[in-house]
N, C-alpha and C positions, 0 to 999 in steps of 0.2 A: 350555579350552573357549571355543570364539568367541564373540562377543557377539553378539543381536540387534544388526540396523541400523537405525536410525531418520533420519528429514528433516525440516529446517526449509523450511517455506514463508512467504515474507514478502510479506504484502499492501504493496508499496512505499507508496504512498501515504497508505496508512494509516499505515504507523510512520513516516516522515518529518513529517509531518501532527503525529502527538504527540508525536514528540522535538522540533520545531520549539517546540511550545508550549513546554514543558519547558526549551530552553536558548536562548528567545529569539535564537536565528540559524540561520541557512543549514543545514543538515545536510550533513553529510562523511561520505565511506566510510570513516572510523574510526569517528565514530558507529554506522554499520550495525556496524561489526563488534565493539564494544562489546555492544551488545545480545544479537547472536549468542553469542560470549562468556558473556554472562550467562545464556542457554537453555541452553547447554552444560553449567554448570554447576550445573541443576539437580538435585534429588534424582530427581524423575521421568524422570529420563532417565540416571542414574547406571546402571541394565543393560545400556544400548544403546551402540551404536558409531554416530557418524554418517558416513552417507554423505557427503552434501552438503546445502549451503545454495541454495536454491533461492529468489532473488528478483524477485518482479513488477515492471514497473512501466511508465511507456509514455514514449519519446523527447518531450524540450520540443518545440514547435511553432517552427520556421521562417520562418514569414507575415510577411510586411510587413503591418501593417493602418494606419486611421487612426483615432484617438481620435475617440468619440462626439460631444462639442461641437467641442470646436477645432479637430478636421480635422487633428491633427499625424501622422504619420506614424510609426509605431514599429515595429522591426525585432525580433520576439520571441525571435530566440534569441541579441541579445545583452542582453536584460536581464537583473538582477543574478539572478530568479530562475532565470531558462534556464542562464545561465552554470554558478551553482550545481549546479544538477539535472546537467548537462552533467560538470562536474567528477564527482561522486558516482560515474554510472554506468561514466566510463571510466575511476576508478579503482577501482569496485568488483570489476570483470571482470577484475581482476590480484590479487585477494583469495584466498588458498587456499582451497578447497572450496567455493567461490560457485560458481553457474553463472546465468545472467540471464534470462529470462523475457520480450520486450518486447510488449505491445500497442500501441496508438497513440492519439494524443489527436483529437478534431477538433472543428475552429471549428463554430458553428451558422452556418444564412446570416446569420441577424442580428449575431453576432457578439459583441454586448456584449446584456446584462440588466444592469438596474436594481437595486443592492442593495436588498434590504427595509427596511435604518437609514433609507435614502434615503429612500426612497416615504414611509416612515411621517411623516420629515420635510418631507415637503413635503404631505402631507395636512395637517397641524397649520399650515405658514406657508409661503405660497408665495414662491420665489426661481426666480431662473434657475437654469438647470442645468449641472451642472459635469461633467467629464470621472469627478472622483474618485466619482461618485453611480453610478458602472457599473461592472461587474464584466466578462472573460472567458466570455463563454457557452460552457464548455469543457466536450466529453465524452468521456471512457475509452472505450475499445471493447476486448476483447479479452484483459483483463489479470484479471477474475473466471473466464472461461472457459477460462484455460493453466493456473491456479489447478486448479478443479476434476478439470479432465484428468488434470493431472499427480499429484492424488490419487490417481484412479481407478486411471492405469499404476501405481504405483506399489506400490498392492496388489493388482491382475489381477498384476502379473509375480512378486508377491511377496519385491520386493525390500525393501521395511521391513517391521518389527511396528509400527512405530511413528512418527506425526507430530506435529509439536509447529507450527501454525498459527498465526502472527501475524496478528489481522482483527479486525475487530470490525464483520463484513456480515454478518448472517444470512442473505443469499441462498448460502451455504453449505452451510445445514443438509441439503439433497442431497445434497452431496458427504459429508462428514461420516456421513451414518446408510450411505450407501452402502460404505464404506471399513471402517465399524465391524461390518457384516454380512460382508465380506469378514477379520474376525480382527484389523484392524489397530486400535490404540489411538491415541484422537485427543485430542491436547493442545491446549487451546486460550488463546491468550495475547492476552487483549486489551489488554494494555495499560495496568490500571485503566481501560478505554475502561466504558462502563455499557451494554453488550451487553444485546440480546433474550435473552428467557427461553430462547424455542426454542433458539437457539443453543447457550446451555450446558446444555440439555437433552439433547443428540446431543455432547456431549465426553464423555468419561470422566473428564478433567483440565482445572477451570478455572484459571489461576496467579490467583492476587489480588496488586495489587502496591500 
């Protein structure tokens, strides 16, 4: 007898985000595929056959911009993080059962924001200000909403029983109760991330790790 089909959906950012923390460098398409690996072989999914690995995530930025104070001029997609990011997704799209998902990223007009260490630093003692006192004022577009979609197709066409969701965003919990109304069983793996209640309130399955 054939097995139900099940999919992983991987908020990229998010699990790059925590495996970063976790192994202190860069993340690599073995890492994704590590993890993958380990969803696989869970017990909650030991019924199902999977289809495919279905992952988000949206291409480094391009821009030439110039640093906040100094006016230096920096080419974003050959720093070491772009490079990295760059490597990951062209060699994760050679991954068996991957398939990519991309959003996109965009600069604000301002460009840079002020880290919070900073500001609160410089309320207690003031100094000039340094390039390192600013962050990327960078935003996603695109890669929550391929997300949710590709829930929804997936149980309108009825190709899984089953998903197993790497995230730890609660603006999911739509997709989620919508998918679970539709029959399909929703796994939820955050990661150890310390996820909203709501959240794992519309799973069937939280993993704890």
């Amino acid at each position: 007898m054939l097995k139900p089909l099940y999919a992983i959906l991987i908020d990229g950012g998010f699990m790059t985000k925590k495996l970063q923390g976790r192994l202190d460098r860069h993340v690599t398409a073995d890492d994704i595929c590590v993890e993958s690996a380990r969803i696989q072989a869970l017990a909650a999914v030991a019924d199902y056959e999977l289809l495919r690995i279905y992952y988000y995530d949206a291409a480094p930025l391009s821009d030439t911009i110039q640093k906040p104070v100094s006016k230096e001029r920096v080419n974003l997609s050959v720093t070491p993080r772009s490079l990295a990011a760059q490597s990951l997704l062209a060699n994760l799209v050679l991954k068996p059962n991957f398939a990519l998902r991309m959003g996109q990223l965009n600069l604000s007009p301002e460009k840079w924001r002020m880290k919070p260490s900073a500001a609160r630093k410089l309320r207690r003692e003031a100094r000039p200000l340094q390039d390192d006192d600013f962050v990327l004022d960078i935003q996603q577009k695109g890669v929550d909403l391929r997300i949710g979609l590709d829930m929804a197709r997936l149980a309108l066409r009825d190709m899984v029983r089953a998903v197993v969701v790497v995230t730890g965003d609660s603006d999911f919990v739509p997709a989620f109760k919508y998918v679970r109304r539709e029959g399909v069983k929703v796994i939820l793996d955050p990661m150890g991330h310390n996820v909203r209640p709501e959240l794992r309130h519309h799973a069937d399955i939280v993993l704890e790790s």
